[in-house]
C-alpha positions as CSV (number, residue, x, y, z in Angstrom):
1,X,-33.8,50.3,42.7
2,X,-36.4,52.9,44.0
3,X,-39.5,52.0,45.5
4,X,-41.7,52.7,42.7
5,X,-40.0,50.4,40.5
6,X,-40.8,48.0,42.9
7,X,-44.3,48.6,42.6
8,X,-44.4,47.6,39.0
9,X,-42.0,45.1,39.4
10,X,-45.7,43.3,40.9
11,X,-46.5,43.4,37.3
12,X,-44.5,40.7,37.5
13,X,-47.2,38.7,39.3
14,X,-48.7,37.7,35.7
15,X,-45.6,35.8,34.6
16,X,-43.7,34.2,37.8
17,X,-43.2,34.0,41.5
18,X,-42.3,31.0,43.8
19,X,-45.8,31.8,45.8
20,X,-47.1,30.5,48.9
21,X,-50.5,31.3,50.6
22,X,-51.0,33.2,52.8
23,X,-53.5,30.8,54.8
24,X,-54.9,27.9,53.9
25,X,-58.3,28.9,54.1
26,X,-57.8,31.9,51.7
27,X,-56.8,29.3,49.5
28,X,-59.2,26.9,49.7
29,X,-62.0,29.5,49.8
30,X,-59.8,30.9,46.0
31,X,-59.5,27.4,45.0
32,X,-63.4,26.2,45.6
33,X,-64.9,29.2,44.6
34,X,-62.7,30.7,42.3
35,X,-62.2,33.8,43.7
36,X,-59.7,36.0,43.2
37,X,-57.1,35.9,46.1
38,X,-56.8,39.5,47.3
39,X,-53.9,40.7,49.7
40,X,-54.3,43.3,52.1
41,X,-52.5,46.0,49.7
42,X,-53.4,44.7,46.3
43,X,-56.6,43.6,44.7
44,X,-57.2,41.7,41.1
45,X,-58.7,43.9,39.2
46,X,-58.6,41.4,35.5
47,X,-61.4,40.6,33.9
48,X,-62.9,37.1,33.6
49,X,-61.6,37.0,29.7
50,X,-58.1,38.0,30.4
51,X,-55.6,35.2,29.6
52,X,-53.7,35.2,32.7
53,X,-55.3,34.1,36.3
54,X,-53.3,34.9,39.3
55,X,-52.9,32.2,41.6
56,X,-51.4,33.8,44.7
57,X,-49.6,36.5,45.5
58,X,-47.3,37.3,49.5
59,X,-46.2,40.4,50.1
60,X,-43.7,40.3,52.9
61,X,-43.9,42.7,54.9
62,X,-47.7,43.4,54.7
63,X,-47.8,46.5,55.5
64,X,-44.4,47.2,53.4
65,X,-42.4,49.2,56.3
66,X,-39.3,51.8,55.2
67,X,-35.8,50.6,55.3
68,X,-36.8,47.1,55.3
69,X,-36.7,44.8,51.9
70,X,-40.1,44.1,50.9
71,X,-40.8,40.6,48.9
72,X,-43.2,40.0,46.3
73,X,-44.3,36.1,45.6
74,X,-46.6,35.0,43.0
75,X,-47.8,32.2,41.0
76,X,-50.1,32.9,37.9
77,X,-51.2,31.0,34.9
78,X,-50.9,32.3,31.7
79,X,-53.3,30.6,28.8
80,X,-51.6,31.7,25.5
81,X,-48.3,32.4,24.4
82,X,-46.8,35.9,25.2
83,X,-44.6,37.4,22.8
84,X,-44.3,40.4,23.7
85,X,-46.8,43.5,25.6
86,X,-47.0,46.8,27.3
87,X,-46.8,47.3,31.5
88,X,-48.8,50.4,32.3
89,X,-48.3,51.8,35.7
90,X,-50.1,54.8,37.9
91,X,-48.7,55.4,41.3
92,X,-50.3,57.9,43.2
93,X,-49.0,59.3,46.9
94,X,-52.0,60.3,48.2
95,X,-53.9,62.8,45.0
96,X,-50.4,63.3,43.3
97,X,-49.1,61.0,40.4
98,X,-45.8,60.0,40.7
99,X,-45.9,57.5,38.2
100,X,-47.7,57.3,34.8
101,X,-45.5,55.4,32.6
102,X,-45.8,52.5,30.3
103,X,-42.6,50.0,30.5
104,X,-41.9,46.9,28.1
105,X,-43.2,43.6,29.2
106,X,-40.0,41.8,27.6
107,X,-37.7,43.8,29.2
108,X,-39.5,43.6,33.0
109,X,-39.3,40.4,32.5
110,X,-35.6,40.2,32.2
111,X,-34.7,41.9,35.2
112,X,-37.0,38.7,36.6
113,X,-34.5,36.2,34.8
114,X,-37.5,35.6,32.4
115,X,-37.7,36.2,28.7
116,X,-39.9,36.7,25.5
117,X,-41.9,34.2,24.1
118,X,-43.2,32.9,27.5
119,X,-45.2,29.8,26.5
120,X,-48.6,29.3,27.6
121,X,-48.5,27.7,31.9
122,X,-48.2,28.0,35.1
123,X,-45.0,30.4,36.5
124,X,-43.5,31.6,39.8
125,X,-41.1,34.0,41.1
126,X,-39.8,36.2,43.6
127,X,-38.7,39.8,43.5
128,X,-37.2,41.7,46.5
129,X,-36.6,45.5,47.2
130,X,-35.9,47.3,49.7
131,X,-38.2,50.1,50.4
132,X,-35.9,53.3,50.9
133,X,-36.3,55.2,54.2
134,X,-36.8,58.5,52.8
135,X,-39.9,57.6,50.9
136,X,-42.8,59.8,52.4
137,X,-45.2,58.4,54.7
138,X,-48.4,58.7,53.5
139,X,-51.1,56.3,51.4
140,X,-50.3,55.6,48.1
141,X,-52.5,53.6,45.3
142,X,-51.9,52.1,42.1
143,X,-53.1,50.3,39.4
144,X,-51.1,48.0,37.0
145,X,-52.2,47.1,33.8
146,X,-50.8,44.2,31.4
147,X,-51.4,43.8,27.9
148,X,-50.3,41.4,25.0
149,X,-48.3,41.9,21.8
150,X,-52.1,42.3,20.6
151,X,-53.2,44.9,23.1
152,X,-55.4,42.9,24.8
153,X,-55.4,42.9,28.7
154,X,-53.3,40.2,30.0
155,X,-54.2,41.5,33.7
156,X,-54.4,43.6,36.5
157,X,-53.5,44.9,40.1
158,X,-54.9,47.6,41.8
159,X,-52.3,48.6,44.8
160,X,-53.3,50.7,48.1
161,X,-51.0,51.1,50.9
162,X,-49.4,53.5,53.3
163,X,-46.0,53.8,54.7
């Protein structure tokens, strides 16, 4: 799979990842204040309505490095039913677009081992890629946007990293 498909493969983060955090005090600092847990390449970006909450989210290795699988863990909690929705992704390397494409949530999901409906709850999983080595070094962002069968926002990641 190429590396950008990884990238929205985080858009996974809303419905599953066997997560663990990344330190205890992140957590408890998330868990007393509600805060969003934010990685060093990714940031929440949802908005306090949206129905799902991300609980955590590892990204091993952080920095992702070339040639080397990267892992993405997550936990989030969902607080309706999802029957079906949309997964749009921009992935820019530095000012260029690479990406700009909207992707079924049903059928991202079933490359996770997940399927449509996903009941209202708590979910975790894992996805691992390897990064190729001939993507180009450089700083890349992203943002990830999930939405419903209604069209409402489900949630979202903003992503900035370099290789």
């Amino acid at each position: 799979m190429n590396f950008l498909v990884v990238l929205y493969l985080s858009a996974a983060v809303f419905l599953g990842v066997e997560a663990r955090p990344r330190t205890a005090p992140w957590t408890e600092l998330q868990k007393a204040k509600h805060v969003p847990f934010v990685g060093d390449i990714w940031s929440d970006c949802s908005k306090p309505g949206d129905a799902c909450k991300i609980v955590s989210v590892v990204i091993t290795p952080d920095p992702p490095k070339k040639g080397e699988p990267l892992t993405i863990n997550a936990t989030v909690t969902c607080s309706e039913e999802i029957t079906g929705g949309t997964v749009k992704i921009v992935i820019k390397y530095s000012i260029i677009t690479v990406l700009n494409k909207s992707y079924s949530l049903c059928d991202l999901l079933s490359q996770t081992g997940q399927k449509c409906p996903v009941a209202a709850g708590t979910y975790s999983n894992s996805i691992t890629e390897t990064v190729p080595s001939s993507a180009p070094s450089g700083h890349y962002t992203g943002n990830v946007e999930i939405t419903d069968q209604n069209g409402q926002e489900l949630g979202c990641i903003n992503l900035n990293l370099s290789l």
